[in-house]
N, C-alpha and C positions, 0 to 999 in steps of 0.2 A: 662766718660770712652769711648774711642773711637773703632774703628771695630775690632783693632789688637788686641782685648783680649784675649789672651786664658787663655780658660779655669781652673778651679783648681779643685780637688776632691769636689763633691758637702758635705756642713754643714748642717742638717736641725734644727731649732732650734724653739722653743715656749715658749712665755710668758703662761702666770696661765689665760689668759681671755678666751681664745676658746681652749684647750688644746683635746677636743675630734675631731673637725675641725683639728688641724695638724696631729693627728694620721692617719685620714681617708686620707691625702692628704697624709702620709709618705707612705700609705697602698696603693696607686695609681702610687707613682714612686719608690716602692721595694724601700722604706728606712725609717724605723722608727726616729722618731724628737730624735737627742740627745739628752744627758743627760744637762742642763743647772741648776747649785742649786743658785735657788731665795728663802731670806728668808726677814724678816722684824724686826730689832732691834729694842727694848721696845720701843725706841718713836716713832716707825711705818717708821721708814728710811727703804729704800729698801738696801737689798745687792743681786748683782746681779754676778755669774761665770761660763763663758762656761768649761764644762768638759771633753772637749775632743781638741785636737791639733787642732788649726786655722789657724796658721802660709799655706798660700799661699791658702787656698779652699775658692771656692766658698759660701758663707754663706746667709742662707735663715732664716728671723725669721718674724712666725707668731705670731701676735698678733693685732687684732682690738684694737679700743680705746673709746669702750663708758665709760660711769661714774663706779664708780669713777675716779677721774683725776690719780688716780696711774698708772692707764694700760697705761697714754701716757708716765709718767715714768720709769714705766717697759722695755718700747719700748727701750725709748732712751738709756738704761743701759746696753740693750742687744745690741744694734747699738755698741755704745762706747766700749763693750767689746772687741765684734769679730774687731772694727777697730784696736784698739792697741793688739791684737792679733795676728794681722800682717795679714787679711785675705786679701785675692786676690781683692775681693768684698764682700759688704754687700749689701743684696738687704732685706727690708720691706716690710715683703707682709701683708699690712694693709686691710682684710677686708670690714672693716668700719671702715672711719675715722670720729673720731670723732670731733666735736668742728665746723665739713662744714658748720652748719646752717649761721653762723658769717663770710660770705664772702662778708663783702661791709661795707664801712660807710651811713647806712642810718638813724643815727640817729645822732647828735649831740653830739660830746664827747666818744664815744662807741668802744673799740677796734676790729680789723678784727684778729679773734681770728685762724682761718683758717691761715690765712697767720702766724701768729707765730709761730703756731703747723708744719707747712712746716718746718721752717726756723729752728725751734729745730731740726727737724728729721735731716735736710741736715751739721748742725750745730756737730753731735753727731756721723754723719763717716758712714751713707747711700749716695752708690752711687745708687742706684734705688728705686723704688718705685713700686709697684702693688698693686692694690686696686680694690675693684668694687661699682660702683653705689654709687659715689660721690654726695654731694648732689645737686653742682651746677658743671657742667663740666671747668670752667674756673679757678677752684680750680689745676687743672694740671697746670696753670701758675706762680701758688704761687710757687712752687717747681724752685730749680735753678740746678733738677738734672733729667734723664729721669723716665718719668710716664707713668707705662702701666696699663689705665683704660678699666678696662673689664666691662662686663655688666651682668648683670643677667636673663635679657631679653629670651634667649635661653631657660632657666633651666626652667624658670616659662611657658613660653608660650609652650616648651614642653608638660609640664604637661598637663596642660588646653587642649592642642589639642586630647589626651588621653582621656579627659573628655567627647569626642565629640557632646558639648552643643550647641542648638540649637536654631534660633531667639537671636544671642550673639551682646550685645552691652557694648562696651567696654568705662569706663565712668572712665576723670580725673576731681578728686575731686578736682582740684583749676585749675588756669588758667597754671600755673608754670609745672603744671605737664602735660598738653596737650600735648607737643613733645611725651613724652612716652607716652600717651595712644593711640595715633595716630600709631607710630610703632609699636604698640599690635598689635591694631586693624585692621590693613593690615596684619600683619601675621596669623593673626587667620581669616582672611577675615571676618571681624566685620563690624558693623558701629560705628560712635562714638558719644559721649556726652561728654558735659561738664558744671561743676557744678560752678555755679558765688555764692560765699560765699564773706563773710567781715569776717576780723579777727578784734574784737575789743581791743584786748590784746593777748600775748604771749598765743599759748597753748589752745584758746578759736575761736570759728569759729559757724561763722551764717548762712544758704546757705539759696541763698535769688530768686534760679534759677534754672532750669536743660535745657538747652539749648540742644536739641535733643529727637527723639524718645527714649519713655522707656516703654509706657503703652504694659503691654502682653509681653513684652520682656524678655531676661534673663541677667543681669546686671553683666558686670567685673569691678570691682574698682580696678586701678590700680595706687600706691605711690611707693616712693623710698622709703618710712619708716614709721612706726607706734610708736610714743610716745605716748600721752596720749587716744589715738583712738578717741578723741573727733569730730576733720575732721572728720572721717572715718564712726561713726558710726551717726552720723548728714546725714551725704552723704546717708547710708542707707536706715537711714529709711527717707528720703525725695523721696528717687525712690522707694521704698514701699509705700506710699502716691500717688506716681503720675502712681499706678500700674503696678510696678517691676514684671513679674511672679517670677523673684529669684534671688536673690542678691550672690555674688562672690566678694570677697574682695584680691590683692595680693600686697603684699611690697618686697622690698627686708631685709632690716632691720628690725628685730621686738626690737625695745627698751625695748615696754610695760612698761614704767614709771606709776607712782602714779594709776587710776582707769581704766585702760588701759584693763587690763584682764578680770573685771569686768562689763567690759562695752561692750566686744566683746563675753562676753558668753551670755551677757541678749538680743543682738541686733539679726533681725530677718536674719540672713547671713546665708547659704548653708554652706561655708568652708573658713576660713582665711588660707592663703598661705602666708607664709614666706620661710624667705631660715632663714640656718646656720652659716653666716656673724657674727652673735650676737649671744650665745650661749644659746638657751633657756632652763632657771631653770625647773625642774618639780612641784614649783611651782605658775610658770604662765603658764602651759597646759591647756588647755581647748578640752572638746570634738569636737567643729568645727576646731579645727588649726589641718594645716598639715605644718609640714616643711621638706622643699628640700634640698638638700647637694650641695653646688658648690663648695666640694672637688674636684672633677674631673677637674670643669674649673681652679683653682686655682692649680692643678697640670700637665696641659697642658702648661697653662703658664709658671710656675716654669721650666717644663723639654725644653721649645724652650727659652725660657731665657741663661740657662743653654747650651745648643747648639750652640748658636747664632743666633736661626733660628727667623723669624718673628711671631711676635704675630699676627699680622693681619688678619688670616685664624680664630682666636680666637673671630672676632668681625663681623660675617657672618650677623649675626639677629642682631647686634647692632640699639639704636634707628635710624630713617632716619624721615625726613619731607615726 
């Protein structure tokens, strides 16, 4: 889509995966998420239909895509509608995309499952994309349509500034995730650490290091995501051993797959900080989680999208070397 777009009446629309996430973002740009009726025939087929006139507007649909695989189905079904609805554009404002882990062949024989999930989306009548806190940023290149990746960085490190914790050392639980704990760590004027682990298998992680001051200190762990918290709470309590005065844990994604809740309630952590990306069930709450809303940033976006104006002012705090 090139610069002479203009624009159409804005669409706002939502899949069933974060449906309280579009209400908060419809409540942010004066417009509640249309009506869309998704239902599911006896043998679990999806039926998917916008309910309101598409013909020539602008069309926004949220839906992240963690497991089950229906919600990247969902996605594509609401993409596919508003295209042959005749809309002006369809922009995908994916949360969390799911499936990012799977961006590379590093094993033998093994699909790049990232790049599929692109190629459906751009395949099914999105001409954009918005998403935050992808899990590898070169995943914007799988796409053959434009990508505006926001960060979460802003919302969480707000917080934490609020917090105003002291003796703060800002700790990435694997080598992978160093770039962001380092731009924490300079905006919260931190120092940093970083944890040398072996992953011996999918899901499973050994820390075999903590590379920086931690003893007396007060500890941030910062990930893109939380699945079975096993990373995360190994990371823990290894700077609790090496005399953590207080551990802080923050993601942008809370999956909380299989022991994941169970393991973040029994582990010795101040407060687990996620955002709203992934819609947390009440029951994976726990007394230490807090989560953040980046309804706002996801409706900043949406309304300069929408305008034509640049996102760019949207990626101030984004990570930096």
């Amino acid at each position: 889509m090139d610069d002479t777009y203009q624009r159409g009446p804005l669409l706002l629309l939502s899949g069933r995966a974060n449906r309280p996430l579009a209400v908060e973002i419809g409540e942010r740009i004066g417009k509640s998420p249309d009506a869309a009726t998704i239902k599911q025939f006896a043998d679990g087929e999806l039926f998917v239909r916008i309910d309101r006139n598409a013909r020539g507007r602008d069309v926004y649909i949220v839906q992240p895509t963690p497991a089950p695989a229906e919600n990247i189905m969902e996605l594509l079904l609401l993409i596919d509608a508003a295209h042959r609805a005749s809309a002006a554009r369809v922009t995908a404002v994916i949360p969390y995309f799911g499936y990012g882990r799977q961006d590379r062949k590093d094993q033998p024989r093994v699909s790049i499952a990232a790049k599929l999930v692109a190629n459906l989306i751009v395949a099914a009548g999105a001409d954009r994309v918005i998403s935050i806190d992808f899990h590898q940023h070169q995943i914007q290149g799988f796409f053959d349509i434009p990508v505006d990746h926001l960060y979460a960085a802003p919302v969480i490190t707000s917080y934490f500034r609020s917090l105003g914790l002291k003796d703060l050392v800002v700790v990435a639980p694997d080598v992978g995730s160093a770039k962001m704990a380092r731009g924490t760590a300079r905006r919260l004027d931190a120092s940093l650490a970083i944890i040398d682990k072996r992953r011996p298998k999918a899901n499973l992680s050994e820390v075999l290091n903590v590379v920086g001051e931690v003893e007396g200190m007060t500890c941030l762990i910062m990930d893109d995501m939380v699945d079975t918290a096993g990373t995360l709470t190994n990371a823990v309590y290894a700077l609790k051993e090496r005399g953590a005065k207080a551990v802080y844990a923050a993601a942008t994604h809370a999956l909380f797959s299989g022991e994941a809740v169970s393991r973040l309630r029994d582990a010795p952590l101040e407060e687990m900080v996620v955002t709203n990306t992934i819609e947390v069930p009440e029951h994976k709450r726990f007394d230490t989680l807090r989560v953040l809303s980046v309804a706002d940033l996801l409706a900043k976006a949406i309304d300069h999208v929408h305008s034509n104006e640049s996102v760019t002012e949207l990626f101030e705090e984004a990570p930096t070397e």
